[in-house]
C-alpha positions as CSV (number, residue, x, y, z in Angstrom):
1,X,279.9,128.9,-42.2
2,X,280.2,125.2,-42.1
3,X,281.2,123.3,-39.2
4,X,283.4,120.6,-39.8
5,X,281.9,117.6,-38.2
6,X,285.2,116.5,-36.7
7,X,285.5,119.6,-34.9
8,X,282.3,118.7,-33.1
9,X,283.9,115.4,-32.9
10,X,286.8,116.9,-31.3
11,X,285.1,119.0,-29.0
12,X,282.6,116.2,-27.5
13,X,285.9,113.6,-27.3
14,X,287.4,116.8,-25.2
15,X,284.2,116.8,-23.0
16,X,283.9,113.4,-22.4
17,X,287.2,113.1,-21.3
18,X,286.8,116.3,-19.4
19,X,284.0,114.4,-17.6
20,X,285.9,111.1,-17.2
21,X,289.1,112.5,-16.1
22,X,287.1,114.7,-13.6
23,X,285.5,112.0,-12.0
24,X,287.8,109.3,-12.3
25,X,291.2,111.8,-11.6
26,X,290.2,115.0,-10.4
27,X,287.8,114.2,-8.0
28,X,289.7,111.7,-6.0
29,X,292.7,113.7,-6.0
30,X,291.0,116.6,-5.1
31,X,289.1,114.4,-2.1
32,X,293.0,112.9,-1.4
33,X,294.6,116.1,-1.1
34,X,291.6,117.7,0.9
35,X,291.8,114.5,3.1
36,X,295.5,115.1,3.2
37,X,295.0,119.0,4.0
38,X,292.5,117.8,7.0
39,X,294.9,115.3,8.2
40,X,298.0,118.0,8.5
41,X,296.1,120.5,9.9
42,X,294.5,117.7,12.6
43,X,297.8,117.0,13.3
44,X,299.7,120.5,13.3
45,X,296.3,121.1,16.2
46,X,297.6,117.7,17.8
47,X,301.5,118.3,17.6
48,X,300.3,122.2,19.1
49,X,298.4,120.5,22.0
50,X,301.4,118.3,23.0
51,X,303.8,121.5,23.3
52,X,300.9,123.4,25.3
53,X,301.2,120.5,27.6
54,X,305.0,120.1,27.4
55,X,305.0,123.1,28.6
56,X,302.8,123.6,31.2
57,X,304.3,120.2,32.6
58,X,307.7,122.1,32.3
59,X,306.4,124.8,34.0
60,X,304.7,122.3,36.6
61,X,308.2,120.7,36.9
62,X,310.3,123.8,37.4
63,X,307.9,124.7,40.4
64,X,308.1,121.6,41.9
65,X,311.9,122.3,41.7
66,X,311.8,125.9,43.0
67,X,309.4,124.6,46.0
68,X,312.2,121.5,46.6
69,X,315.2,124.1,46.7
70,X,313.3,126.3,49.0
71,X,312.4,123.1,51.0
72,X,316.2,122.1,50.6
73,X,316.9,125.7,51.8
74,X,314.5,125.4,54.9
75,X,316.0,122.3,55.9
76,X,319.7,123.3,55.3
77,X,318.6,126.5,57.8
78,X,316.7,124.1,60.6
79,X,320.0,122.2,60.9
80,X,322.0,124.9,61.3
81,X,319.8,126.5,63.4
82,X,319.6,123.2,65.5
83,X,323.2,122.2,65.4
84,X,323.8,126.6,66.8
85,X,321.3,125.6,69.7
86,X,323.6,122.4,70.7
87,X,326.7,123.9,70.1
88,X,325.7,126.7,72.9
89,X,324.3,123.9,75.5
90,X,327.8,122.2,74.7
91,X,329.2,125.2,75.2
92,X,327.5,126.3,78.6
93,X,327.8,122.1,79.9
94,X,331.4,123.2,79.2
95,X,331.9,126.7,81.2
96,X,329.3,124.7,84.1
97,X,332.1,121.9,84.4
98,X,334.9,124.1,84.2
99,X,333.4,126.0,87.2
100,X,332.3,122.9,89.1
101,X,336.2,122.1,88.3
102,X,338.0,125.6,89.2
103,X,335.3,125.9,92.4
104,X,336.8,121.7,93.6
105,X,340.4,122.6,92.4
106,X,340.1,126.2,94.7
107,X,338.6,124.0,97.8
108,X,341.2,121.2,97.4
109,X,343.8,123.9,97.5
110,X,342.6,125.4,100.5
111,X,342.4,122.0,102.1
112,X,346.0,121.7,101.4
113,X,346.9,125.1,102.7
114,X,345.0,124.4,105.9
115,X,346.7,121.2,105.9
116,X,350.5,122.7,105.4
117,X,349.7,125.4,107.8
118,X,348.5,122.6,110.3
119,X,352.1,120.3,109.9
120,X,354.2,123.8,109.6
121,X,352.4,124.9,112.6
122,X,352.8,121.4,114.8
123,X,356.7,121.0,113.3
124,X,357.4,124.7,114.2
125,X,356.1,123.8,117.5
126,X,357.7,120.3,118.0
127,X,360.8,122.2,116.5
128,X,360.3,125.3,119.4
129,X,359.6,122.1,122.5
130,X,362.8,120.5,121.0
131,X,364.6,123.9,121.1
132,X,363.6,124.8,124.4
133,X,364.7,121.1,125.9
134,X,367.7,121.8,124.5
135,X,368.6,124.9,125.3
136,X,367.2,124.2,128.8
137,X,369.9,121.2,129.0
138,X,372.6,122.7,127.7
139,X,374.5,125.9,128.5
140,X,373.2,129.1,126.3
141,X,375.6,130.6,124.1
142,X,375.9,131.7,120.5
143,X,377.9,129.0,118.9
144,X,375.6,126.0,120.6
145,X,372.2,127.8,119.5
146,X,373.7,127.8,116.2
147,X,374.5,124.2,116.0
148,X,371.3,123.1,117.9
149,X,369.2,125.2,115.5
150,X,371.1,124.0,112.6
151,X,371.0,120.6,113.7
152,X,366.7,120.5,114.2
153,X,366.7,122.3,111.0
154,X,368.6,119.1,109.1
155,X,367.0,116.5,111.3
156,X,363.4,118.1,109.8
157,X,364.6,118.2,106.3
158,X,365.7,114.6,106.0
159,X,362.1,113.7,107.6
């Protein structure tokens, strides 16, 4: 068996550049690439932290917005509530007036009722002195009481 001697040549050029391409190629690409690999994965952990904390600050924010409605809600109730409450003091101020009104209108009425009665009573009795002059004056019969009653009767309209 005889070795060829550029076989061996062959096989030490394929070594040597096995050697120099490993360290001058391989390696750094292999370091590149495991840099590389480190720095996606760095920031896939990055990029997974930021939506952790999107969304507990989403979750933060929509709590914050529930408690605001419910606050809105409370508030919205306490108006109504309060603006009820004035509505029924309005309400009973009203029905107060309106008997402090009915109770003056009744006495005013009753002072005028007095009063009519008074000037019916005092013209019934002027008209009843101004009969009985008359009648005592003039000669009783049918047809003069007519005319002197209808004659006191027109005399007290016109006044």
């Amino acid at each position: 068996m005889t070795v060829d001697f550029s076989l061996i040549m062959v096989i030490l050029n394929f070594v040597l550049l096995m050697i120099v391409l490993n360290s001058l190629l391989y390696k750094p690409l292999k370091m590149f690439l495991s840099d590389r690999q480190n720095q996606i994965k760095t920031d896939l952990e990055e990029a997974q932290k930021s939506i952790e904390k999107a969304q507990i600050l989403a979750r933060q924010r929509e709590d914050e917005l529930k408690e605001a409605m419910e606050e809105a809600r409370k508030l919205k109730e306490s108006i109504k509530l309060e603006a009820e409450k004035q509505a029924d003091v309005l309400i009973e101020t009203a029905k107060i007036q309106e008997k402090e009104i009915l109770k003056q209108a009744e006495i005013r009425l009753e002072q005028e009722v007095k009063q009519a009665i008074k000037n019916i009573e005092s013209e019934i009795s002027q008209m009843v002195s101004d009969l009985s002059a008359q009648f005592i004056q003039t000669k009783i019969d049918k047809e003069a009481d007519k005319l002197i009653i209808d004659k006191m009767i027109s005399e007290r309209s016109t006044k």
